[in-house]
C-alpha positions in Angstrom: 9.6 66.4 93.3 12.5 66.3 95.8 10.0 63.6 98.0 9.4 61.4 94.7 12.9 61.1 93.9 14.0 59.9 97.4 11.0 57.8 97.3 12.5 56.1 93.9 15.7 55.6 95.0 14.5 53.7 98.2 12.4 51.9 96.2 15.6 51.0 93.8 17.8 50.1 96.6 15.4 47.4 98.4 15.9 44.7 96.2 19.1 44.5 96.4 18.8 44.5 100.5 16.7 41.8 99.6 18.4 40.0 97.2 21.5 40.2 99.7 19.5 38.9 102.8 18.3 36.1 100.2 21.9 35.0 99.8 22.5 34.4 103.1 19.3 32.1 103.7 19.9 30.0 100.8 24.0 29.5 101.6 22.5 27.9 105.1 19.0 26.5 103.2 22.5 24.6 100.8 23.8 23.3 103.5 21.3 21.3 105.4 18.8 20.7 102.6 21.3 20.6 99.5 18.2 19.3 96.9 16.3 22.2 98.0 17.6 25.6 96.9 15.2 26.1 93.9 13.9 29.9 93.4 11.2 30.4 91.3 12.6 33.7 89.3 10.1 34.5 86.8 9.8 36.7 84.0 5.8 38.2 83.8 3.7 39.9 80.7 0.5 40.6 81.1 -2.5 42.4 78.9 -5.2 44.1 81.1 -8.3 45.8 81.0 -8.6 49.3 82.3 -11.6 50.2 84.6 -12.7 54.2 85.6 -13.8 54.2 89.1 -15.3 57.2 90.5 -16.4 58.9 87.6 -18.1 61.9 87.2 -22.1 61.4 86.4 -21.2 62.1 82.9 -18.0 60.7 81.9 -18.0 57.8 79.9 -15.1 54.9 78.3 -15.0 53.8 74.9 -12.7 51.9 72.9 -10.7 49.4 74.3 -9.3 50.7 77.4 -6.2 48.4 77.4 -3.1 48.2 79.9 0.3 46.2 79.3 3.0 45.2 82.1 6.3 43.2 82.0 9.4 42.7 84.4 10.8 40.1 86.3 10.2 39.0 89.8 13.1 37.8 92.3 11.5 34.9 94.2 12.9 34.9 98.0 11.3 31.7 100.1 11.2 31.7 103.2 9.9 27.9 104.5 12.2 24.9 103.7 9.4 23.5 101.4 9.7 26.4 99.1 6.0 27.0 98.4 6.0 30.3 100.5 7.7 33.4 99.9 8.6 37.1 98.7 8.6 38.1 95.5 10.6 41.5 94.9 10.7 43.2 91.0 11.3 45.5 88.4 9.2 46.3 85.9 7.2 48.5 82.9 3.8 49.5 82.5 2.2 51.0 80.1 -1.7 52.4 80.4 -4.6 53.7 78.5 -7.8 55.3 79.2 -10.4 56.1 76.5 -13.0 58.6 77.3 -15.7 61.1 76.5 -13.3 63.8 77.8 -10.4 66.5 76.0 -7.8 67.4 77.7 -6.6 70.7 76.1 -3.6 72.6 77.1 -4.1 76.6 77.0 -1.1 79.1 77.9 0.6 76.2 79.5 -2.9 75.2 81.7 -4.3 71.7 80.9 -8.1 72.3 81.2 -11.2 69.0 80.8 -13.9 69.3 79.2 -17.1 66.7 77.7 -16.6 66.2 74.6 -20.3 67.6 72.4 -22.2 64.5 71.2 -22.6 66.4 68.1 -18.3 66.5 67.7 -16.7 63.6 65.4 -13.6 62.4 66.3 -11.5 58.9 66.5 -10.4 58.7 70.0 -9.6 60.8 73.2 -7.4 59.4 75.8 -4.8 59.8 78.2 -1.6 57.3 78.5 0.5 56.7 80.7 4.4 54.7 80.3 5.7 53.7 84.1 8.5 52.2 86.1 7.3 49.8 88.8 8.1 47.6 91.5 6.0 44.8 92.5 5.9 43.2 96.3 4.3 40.2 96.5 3.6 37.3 98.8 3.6 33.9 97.1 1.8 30.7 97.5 2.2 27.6 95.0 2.6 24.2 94.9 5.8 24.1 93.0 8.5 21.7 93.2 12.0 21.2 92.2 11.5 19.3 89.7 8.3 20.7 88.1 7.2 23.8 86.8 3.8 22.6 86.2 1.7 24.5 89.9 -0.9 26.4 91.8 0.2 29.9 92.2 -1.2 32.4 94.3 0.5 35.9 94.3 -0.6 39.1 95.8 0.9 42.3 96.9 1.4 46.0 96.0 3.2 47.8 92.7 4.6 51.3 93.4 4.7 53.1 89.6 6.4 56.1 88.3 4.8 57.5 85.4 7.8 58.9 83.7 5.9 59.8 80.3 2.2 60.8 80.8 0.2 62.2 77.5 -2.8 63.3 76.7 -4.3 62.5 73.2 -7.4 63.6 70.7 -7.5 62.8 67.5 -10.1 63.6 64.8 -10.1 63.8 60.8 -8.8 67.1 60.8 -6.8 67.0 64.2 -4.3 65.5 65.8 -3.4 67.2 69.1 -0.8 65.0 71.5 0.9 66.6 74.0 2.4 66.0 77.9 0.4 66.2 80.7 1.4 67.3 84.0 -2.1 67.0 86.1 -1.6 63.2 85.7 -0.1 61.8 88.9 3.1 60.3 88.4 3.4 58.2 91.4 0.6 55.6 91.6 -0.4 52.9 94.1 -1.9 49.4 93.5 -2.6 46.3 95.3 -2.9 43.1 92.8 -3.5 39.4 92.6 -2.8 36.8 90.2 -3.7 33.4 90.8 -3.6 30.6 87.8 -1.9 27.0 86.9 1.0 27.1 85.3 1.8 29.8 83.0 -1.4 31.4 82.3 -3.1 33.1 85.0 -5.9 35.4 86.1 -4.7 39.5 87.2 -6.4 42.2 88.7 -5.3 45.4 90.7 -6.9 48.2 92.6 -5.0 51.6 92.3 -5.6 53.3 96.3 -3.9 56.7 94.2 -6.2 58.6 92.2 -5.3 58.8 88.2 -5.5 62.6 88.4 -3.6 65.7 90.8 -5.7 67.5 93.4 -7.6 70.2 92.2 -7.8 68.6 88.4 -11.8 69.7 87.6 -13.6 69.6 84.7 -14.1 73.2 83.2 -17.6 73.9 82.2 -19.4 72.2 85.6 -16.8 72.4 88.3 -16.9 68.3 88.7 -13.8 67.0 90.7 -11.2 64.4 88.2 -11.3 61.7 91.8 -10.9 59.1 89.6 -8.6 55.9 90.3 -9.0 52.5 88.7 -8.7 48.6 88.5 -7.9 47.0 85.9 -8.1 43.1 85.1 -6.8 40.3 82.7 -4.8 37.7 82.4 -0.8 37.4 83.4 2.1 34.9 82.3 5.2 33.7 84.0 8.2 32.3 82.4 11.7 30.6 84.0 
């Protein structure tokens, strides 16, 4: 826990490094090229798809497996035309995964097992709610006087699940509680790439979704799992 929270706080004070080295190019970036101190600051929202890798041979999705992030990104260029640069940001996350799977917590253990093809129910997931911060290299071929570009944007998010649940919910049950064997800190490299303010997202988590040691009870499989996820992003400002 100790290693998480000193990882977060480094995390939380690099922007504002950033952001300060940033000043100092664009006081000099004023002064010899004074019609050419745009930034590209940009609010993002984004609706994804959520993809299992590495599943067990008989784990399964259903539903909609659907993800949701938002934040802003602090543009920092660093060429005199302005269509390269860093992009540093904050934002929220939020993550579903539907599966064939319970999650059932027993005397304070959270145990997995399949679901019986013969059980009705609604849905089983787990979710996840998450800080992150995005670093990104950017390519477009914006201008001052037009927000109307190519982009292409690609980097890494680092996430902190600060509220991870596990959910089943049936006609005659409804059993929601918090689950620890979710990893909290999670690792992604992304691309979005588009014209103008609609654009195409994916990202590949390198974490897995689920603790070491997090097996599913009646055959022993390994929870390896990580994930990608794809859909579509939007930048405003």
């Amino acid at each position: 826990m100790r290693k998480e929270f000193t990882l977060l706080m480094l995390l939380l004070v690099l922007p504002l490094a950033l952001v300060k080295a940033q000043s100092a190019v664009t006081d000099s970036l004023h002064y010899k090229y004074p019609d050419s101190t745009y930034f590209e600051d940009q609010f993002y929202a984004g609706m994804v798809y959520n993809v299992l890798l590495n599943t067990p041979a008989n784990l399964t999705q259903n539903n909609f497996s659907n993800g949701f992030i938002v934040g802003f990104i602090k543009d920092i260029p660093i060429n005199t035309n302005r269509n390269k640069g860093f992009g540093v940001g904050l934002g929220y996350t939020n993550n579903s995964f539907y599966y064939n799977m319970r999650a059932t917590r027993v005397n304070g253990v959270v145990q997995y097992d399949y679901i019986d093809g013969d059980t009705s129910y609604k849905r089983s997931k787990i979710e996840t709610h998450a800080i992150e911060i995005p670093i990104e290299y950017r390519w477009r071929t914006s201008t001052a006087t037009s927000n109307q570009f190519w982009r292409i944007y690609t980097g890494v998010r680092i996430s902190y699940a600060f509220s991870r649940l596990s959910k089943f919910i049936s006609d005659s049950e409804k059993d929601v509680f918090t689950n620890d064997t979710i990893e909290p800190l999670q690792y992604a490299a992304y691309v979005s790439l588009g014209y103008k303010t609609w654009n195409l997202y994916g990202s590949f988590a390198f974490s897995k979704l689920f603790k070491d040691g997090t097996v599913i009870r009646s055959t022993g499989e390994s929870l390896d799992m990580s994930y990608l996820n794809a859909g579509l992003v939007f930048y405003i400002l």
